[in-house]
Backbone as XML, in Angstrom:
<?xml version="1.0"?>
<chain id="A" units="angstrom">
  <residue number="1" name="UNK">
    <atom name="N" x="-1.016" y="69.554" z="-12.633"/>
    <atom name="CA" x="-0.418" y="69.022" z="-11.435"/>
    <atom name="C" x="1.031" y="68.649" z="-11.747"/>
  </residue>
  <residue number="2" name="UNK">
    <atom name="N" x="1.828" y="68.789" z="-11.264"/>
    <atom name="CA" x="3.664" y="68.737" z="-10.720"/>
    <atom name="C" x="3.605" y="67.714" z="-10.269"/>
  </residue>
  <residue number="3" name="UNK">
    <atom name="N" x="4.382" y="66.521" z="-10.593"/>
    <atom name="CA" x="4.623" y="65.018" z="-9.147"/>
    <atom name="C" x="6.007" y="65.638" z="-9.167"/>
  </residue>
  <residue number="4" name="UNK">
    <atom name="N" x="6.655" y="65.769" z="-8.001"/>
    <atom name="CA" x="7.794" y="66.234" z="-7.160"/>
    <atom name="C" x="8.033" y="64.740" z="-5.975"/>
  </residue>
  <residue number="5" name="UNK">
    <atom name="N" x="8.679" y="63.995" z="-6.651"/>
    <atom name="CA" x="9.338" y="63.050" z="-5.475"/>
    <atom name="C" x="8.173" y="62.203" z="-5.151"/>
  </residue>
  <residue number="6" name="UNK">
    <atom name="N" x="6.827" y="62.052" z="-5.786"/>
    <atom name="CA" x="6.206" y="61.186" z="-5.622"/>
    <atom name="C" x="4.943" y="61.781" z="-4.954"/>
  </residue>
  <residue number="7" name="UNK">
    <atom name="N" x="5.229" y="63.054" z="-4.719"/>
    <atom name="CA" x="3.879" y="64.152" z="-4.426"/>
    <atom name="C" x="3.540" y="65.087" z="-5.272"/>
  </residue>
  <residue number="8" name="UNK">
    <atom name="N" x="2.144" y="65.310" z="-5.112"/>
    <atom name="CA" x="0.883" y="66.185" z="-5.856"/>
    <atom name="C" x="1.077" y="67.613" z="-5.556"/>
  </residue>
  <residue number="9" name="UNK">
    <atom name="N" x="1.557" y="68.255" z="-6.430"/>
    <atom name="CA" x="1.839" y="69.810" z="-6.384"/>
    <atom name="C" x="1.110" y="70.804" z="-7.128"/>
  </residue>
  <residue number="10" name="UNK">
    <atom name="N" x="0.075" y="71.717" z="-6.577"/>
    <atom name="CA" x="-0.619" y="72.112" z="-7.560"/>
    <atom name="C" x="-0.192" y="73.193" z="-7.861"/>
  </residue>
  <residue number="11" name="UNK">
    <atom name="N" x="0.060" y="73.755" z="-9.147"/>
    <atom name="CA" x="0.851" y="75.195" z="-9.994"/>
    <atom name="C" x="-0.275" y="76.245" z="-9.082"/>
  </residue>
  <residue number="12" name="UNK">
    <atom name="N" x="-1.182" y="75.988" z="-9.133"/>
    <atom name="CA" x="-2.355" y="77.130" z="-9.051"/>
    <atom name="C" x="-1.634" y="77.773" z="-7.073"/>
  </residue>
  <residue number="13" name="UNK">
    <atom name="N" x="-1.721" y="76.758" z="-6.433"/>
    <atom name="CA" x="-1.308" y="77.159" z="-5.194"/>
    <atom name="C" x="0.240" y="77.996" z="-4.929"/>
  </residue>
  <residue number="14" name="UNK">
    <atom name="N" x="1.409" y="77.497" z="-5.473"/>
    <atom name="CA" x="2.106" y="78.272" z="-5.728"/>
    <atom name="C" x="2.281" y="79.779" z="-6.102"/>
  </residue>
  <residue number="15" name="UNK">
    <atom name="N" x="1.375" y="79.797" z="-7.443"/>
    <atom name="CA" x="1.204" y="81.120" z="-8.315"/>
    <atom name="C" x="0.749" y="82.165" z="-7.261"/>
  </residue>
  <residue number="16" name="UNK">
    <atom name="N" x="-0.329" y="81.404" z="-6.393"/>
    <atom name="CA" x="-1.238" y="82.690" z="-5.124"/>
    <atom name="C" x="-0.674" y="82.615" z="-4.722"/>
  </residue>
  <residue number="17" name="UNK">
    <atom name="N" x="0.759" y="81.808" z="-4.061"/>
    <atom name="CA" x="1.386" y="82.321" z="-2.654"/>
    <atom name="C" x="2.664" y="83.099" z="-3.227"/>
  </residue>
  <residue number="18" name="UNK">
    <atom name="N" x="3.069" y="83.401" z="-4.661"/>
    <atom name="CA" x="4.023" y="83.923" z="-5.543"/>
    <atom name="C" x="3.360" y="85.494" z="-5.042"/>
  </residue>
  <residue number="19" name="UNK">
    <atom name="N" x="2.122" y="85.443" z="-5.713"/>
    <atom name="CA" x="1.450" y="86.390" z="-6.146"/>
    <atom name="C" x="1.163" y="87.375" z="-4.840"/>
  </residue>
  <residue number="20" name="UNK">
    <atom name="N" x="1.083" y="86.649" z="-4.116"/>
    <atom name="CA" x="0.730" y="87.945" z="-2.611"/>
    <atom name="C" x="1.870" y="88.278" z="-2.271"/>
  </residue>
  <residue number="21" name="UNK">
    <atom name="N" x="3.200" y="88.588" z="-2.771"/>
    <atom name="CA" x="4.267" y="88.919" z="-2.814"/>
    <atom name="C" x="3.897" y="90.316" z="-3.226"/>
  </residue>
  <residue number="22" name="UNK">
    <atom name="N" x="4.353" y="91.812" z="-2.748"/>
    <atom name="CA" x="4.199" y="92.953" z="-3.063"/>
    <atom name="C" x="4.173" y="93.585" z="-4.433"/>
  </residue>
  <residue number="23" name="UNK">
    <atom name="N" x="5.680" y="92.332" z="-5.059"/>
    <atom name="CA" x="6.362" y="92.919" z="-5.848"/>
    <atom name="C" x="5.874" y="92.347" z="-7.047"/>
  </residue>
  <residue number="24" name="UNK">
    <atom name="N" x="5.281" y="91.489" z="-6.941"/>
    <atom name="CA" x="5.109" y="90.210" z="-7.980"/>
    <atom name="C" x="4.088" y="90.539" z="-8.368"/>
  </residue>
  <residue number="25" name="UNK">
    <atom name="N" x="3.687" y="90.408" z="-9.963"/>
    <atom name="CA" x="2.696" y="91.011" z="-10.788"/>
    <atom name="C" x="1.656" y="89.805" z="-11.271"/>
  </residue>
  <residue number="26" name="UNK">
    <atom name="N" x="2.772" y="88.839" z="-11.476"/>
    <atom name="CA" x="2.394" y="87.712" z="-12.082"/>
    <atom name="C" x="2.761" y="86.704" z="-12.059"/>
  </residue>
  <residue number="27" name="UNK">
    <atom name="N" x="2.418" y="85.098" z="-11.850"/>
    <atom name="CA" x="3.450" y="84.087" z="-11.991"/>
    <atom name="C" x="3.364" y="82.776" z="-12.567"/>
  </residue>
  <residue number="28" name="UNK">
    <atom name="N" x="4.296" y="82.260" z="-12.588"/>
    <atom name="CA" x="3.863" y="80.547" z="-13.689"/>
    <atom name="C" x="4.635" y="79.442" z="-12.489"/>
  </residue>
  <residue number="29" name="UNK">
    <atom name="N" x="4.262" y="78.525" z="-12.124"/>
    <atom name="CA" x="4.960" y="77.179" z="-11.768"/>
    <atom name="C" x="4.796" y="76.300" z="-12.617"/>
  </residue>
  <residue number="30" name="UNK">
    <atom name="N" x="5.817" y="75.491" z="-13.197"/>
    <atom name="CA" x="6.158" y="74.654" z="-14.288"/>
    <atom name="C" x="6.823" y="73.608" z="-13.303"/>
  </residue>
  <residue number="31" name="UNK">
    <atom name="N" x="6.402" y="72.187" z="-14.070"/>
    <atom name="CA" x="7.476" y="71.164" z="-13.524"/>
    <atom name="C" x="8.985" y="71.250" z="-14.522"/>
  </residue>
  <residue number="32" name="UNK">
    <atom name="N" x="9.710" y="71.088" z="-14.092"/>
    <atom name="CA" x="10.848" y="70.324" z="-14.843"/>
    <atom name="C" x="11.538" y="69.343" z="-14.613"/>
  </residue>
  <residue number="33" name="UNK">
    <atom name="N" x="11.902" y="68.461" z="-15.839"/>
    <atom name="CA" x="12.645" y="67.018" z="-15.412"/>
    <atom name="C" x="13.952" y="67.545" z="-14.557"/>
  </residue>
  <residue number="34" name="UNK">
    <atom name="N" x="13.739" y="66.062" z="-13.275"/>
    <atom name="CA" x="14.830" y="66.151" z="-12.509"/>
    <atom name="C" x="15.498" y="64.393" z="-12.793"/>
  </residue>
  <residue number="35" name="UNK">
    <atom name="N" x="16.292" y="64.148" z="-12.546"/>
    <atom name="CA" x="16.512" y="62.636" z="-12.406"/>
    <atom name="C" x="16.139" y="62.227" z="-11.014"/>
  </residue>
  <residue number="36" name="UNK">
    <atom name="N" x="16.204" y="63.192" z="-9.819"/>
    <atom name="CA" x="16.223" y="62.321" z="-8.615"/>
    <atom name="C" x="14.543" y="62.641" z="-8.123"/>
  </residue>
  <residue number="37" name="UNK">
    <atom name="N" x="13.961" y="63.480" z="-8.578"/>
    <atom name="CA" x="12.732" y="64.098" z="-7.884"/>
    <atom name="C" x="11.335" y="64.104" z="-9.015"/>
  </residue>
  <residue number="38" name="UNK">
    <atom name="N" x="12.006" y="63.130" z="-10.185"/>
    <atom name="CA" x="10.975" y="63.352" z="-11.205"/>
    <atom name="C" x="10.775" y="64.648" z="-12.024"/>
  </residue>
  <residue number="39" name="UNK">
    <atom name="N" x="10.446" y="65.792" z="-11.314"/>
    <atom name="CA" x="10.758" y="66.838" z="-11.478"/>
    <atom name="C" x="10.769" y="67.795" z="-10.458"/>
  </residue>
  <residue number="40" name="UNK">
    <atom name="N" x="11.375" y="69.373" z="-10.619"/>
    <atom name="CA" x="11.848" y="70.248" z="-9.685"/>
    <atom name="C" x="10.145" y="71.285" z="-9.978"/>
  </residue>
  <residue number="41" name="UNK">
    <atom name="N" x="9.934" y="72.095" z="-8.796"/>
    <atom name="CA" x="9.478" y="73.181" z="-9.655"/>
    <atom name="C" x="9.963" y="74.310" z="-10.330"/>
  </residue>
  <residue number="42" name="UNK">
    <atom name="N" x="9.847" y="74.640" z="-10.827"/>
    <atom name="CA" x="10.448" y="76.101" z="-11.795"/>
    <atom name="C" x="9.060" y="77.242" z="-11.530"/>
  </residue>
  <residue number="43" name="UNK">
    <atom name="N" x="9.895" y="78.515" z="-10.754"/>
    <atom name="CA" x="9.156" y="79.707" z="-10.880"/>
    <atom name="C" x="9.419" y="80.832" z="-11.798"/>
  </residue>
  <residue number="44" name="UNK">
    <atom name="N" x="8.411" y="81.120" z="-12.584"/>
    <atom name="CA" x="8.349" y="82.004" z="-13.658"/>
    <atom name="C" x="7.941" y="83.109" z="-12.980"/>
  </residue>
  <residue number="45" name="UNK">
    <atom name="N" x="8.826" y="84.242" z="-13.453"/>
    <atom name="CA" x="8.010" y="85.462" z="-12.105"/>
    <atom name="C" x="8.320" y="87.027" z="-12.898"/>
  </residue>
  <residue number="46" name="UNK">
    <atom name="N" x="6.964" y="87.606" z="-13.009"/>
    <atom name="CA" x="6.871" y="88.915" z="-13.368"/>
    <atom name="C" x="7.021" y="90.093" z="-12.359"/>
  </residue>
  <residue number="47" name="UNK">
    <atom name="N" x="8.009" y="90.944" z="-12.310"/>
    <atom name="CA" x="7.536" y="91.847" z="-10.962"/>
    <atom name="C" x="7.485" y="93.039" z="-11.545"/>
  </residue>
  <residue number="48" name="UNK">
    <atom name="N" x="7.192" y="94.343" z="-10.615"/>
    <atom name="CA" x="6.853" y="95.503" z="-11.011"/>
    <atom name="C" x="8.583" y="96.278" z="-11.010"/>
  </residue>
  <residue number="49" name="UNK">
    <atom name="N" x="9.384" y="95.628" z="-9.662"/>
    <atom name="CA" x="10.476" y="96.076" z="-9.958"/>
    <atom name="C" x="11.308" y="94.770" z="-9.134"/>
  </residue>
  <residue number="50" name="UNK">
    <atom name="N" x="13.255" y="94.813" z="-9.084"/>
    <atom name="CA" x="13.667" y="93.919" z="-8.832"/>
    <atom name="C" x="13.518" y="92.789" z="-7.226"/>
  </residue>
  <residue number="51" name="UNK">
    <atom name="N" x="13.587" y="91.858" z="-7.554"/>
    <atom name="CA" x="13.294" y="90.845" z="-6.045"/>
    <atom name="C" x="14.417" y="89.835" z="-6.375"/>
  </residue>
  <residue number="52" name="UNK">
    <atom name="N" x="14.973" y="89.738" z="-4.745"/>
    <atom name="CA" x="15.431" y="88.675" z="-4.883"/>
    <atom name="C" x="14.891" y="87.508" z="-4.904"/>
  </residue>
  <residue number="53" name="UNK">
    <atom name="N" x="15.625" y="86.390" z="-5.063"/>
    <atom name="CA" x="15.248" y="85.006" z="-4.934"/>
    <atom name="C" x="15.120" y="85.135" z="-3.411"/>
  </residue>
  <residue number="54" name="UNK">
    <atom name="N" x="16.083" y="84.939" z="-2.958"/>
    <atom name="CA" x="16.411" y="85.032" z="-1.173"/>
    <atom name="C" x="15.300" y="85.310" z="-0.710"/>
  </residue>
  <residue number="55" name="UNK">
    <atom name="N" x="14.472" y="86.742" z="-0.738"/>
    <atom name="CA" x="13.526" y="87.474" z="-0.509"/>
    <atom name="C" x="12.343" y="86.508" z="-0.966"/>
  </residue>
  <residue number="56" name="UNK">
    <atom name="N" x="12.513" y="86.169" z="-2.011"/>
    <atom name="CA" x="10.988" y="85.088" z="-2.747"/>
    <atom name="C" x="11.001" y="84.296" z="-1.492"/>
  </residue>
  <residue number="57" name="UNK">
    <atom name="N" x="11.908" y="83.280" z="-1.776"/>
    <atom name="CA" x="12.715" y="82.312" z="-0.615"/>
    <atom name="C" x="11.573" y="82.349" z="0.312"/>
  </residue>
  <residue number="58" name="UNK">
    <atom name="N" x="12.282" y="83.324" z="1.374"/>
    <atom name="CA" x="11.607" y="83.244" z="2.668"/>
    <atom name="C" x="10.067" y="84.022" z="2.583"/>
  </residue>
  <residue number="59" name="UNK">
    <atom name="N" x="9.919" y="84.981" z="1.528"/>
    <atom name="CA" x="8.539" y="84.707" z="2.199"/>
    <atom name="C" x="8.041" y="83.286" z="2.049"/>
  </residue>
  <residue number="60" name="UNK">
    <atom name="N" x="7.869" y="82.693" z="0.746"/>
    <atom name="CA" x="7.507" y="81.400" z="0.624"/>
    <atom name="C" x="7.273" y="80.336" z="1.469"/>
  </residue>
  <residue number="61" name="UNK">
    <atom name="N" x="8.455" y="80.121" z="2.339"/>
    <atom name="CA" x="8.420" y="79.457" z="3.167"/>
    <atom name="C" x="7.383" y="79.574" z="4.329"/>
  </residue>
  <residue number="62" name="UNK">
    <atom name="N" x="6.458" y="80.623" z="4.746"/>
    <atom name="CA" x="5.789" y="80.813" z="5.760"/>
    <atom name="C" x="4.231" y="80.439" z="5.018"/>
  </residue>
  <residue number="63" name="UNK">
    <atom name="N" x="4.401" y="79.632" z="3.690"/>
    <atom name="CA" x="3.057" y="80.107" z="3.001"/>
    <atom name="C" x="3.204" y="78.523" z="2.261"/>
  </residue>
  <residue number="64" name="UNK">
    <atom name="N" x="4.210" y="78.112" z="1.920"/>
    <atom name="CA" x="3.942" y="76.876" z="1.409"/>
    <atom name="C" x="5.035" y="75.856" z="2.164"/>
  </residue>
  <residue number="65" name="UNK">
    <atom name="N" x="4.269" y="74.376" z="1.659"/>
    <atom name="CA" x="5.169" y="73.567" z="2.752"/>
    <atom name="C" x="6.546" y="73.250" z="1.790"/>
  </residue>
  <residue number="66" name="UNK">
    <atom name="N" x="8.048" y="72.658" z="2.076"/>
    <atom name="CA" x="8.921" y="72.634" z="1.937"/>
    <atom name="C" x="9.064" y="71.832" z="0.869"/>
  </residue>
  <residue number="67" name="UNK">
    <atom name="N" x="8.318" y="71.112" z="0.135"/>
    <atom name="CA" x="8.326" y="70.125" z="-1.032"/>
    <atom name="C" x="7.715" y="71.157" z="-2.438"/>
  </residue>
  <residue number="68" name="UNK">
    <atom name="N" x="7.160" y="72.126" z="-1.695"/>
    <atom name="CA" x="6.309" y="72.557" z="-2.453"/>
    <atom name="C" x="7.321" y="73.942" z="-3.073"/>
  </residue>
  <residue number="69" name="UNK">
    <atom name="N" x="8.215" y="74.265" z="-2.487"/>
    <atom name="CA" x="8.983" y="75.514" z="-2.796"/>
    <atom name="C" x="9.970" y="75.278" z="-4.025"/>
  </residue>
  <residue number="70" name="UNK">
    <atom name="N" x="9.921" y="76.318" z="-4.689"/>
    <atom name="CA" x="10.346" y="76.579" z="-6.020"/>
    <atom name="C" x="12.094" y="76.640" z="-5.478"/>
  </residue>
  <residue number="71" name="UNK">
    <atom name="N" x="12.555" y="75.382" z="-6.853"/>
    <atom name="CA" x="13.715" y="75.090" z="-6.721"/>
    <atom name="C" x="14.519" y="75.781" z="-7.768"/>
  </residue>
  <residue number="72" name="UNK">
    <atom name="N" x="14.153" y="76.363" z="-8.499"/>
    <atom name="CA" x="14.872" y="77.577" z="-9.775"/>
    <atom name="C" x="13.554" y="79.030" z="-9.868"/>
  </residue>
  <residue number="73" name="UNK">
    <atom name="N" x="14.475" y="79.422" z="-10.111"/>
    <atom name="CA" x="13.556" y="80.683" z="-10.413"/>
    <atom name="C" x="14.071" y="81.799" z="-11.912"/>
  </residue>
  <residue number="74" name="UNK">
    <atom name="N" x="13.104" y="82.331" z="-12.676"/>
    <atom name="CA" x="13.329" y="83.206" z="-13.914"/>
    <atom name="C" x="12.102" y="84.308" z="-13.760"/>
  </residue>
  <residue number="75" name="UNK">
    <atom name="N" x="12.936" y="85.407" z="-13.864"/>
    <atom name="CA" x="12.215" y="86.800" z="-14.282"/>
    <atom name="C" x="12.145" y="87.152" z="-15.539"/>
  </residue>
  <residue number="76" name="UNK">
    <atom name="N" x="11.055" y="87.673" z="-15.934"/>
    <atom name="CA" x="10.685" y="87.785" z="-16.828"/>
    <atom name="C" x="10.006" y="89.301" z="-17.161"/>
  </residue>
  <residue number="77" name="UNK">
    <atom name="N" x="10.049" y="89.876" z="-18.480"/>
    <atom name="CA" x="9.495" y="91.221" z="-18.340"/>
    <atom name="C" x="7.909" y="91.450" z="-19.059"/>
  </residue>
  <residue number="78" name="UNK">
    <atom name="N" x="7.748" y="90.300" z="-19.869"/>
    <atom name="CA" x="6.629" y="89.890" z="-20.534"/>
    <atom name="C" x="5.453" y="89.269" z="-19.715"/>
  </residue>
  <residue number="79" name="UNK">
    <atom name="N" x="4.171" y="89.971" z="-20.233"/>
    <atom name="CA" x="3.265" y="89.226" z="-19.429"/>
    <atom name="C" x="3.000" y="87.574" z="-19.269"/>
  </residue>
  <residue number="80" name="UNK">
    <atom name="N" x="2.366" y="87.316" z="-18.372"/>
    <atom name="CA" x="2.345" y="85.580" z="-18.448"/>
    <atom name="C" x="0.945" y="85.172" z="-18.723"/>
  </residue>
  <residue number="81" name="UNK">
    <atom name="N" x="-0.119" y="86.069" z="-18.247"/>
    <atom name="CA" x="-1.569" y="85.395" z="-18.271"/>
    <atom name="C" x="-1.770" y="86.186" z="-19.936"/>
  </residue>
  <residue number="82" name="UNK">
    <atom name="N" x="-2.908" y="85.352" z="-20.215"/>
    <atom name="CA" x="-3.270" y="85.880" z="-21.788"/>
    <atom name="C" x="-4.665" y="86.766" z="-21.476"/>
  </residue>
  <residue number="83" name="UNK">
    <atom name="N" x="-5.006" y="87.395" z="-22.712"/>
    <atom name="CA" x="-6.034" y="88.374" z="-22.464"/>
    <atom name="C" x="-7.193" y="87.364" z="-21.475"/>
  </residue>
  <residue number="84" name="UNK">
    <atom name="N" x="-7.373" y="86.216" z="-21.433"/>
    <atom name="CA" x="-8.313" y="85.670" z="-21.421"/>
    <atom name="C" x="-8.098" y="85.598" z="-19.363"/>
  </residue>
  <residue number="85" name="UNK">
    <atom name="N" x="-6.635" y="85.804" z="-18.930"/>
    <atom name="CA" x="-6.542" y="85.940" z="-17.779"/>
    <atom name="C" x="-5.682" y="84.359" z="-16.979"/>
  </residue>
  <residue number="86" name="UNK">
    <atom name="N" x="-5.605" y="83.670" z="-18.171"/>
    <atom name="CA" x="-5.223" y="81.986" z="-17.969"/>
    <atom name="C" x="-3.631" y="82.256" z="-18.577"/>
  </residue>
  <residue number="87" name="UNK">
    <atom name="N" x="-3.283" y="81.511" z="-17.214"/>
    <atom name="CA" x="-1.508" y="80.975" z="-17.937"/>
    <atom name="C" x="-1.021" y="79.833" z="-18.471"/>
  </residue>
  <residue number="88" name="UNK">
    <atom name="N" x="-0.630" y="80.252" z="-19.555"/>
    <atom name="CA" x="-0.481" y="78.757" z="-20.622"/>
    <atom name="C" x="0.830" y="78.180" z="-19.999"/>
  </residue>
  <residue number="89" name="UNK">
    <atom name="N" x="0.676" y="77.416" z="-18.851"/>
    <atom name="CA" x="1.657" y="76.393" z="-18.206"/>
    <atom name="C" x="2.411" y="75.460" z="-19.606"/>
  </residue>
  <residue number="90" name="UNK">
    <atom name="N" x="1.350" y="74.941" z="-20.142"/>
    <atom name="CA" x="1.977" y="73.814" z="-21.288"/>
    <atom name="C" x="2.886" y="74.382" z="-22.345"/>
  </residue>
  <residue number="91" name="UNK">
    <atom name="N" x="2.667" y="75.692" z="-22.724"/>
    <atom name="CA" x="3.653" y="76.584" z="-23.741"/>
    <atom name="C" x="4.613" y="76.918" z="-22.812"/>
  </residue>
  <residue number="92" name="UNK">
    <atom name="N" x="4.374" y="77.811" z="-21.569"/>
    <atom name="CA" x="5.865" y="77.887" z="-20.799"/>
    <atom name="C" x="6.587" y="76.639" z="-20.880"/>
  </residue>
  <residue number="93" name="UNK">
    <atom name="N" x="5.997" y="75.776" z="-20.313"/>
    <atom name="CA" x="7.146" y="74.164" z="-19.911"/>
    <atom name="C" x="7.545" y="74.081" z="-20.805"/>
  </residue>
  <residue number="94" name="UNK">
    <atom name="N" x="6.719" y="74.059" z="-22.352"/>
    <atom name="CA" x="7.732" y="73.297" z="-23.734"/>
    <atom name="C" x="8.724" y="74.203" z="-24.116"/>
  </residue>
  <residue number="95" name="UNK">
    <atom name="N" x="8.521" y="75.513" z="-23.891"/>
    <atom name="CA" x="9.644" y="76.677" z="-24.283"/>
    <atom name="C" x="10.935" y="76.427" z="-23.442"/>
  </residue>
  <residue number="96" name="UNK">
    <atom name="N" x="10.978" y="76.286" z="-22.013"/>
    <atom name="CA" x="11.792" y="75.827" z="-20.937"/>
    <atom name="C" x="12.351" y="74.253" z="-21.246"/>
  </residue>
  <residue number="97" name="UNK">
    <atom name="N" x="11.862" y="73.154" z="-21.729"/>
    <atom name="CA" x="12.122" y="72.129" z="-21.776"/>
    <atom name="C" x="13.202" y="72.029" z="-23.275"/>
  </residue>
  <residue number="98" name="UNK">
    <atom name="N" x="12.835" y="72.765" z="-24.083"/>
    <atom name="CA" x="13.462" y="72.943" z="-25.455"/>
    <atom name="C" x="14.482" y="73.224" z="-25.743"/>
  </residue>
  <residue number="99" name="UNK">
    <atom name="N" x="14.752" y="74.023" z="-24.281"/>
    <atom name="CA" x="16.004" y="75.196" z="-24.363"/>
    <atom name="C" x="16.910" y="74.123" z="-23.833"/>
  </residue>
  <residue number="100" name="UNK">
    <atom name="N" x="16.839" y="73.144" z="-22.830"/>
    <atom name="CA" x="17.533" y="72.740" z="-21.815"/>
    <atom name="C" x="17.740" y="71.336" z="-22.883"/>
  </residue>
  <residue number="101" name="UNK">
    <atom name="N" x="17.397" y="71.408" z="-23.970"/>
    <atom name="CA" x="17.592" y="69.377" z="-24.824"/>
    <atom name="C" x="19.220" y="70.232" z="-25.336"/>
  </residue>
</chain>
């Protein structure tokens, strides 16, 4: 779970509304420290070929509510789920959090 501004954000709901995206293969929601919001979400996103943000953007918006929408976004060419089919949220965040000290 993500606290965003003092609300309950679940990664899992994000990832499915990432994921019914045409283009999108695969995806991760991570919190990251914010100072004003606790933290932002961060979308981790695999596609088959290029997408915009813009394009993420608005579909998103018809699928999740406005607290809930991914405030950064990173493509990636590497898979995200492991053989086992589970995305290691806690290794993404510390890899992302490491980079940014």
């Amino acid at each position: 779970m993500i606290l965003v501004g003092g609300a309950n954000v679940y990664p899992a709901e994000i990832e499915a509304a990432l994921e019914e995206h045409p283009k999108v293969t695969s995806s991760s929601a991570i919190g990251l420290p914010d100072d004003d919001y606790s933290n932002i979400i961060h979308a981790i996103v695999q596609t088959v070929e290029r997408v915009s943000i813009g394009a993420l953007d608005e579909f998103l918006r018809s699928r999740l509510a406005k607290y809930k929408l991914p405030r950064s976004y990173e493509f990636v060419a590497e898979a995200l789920r492991g053989d086992d089919g589970k995305v290691r949220r806690s290794a993404l965040h510390a890899a992302r959090v490491a980079k940014s000290v």
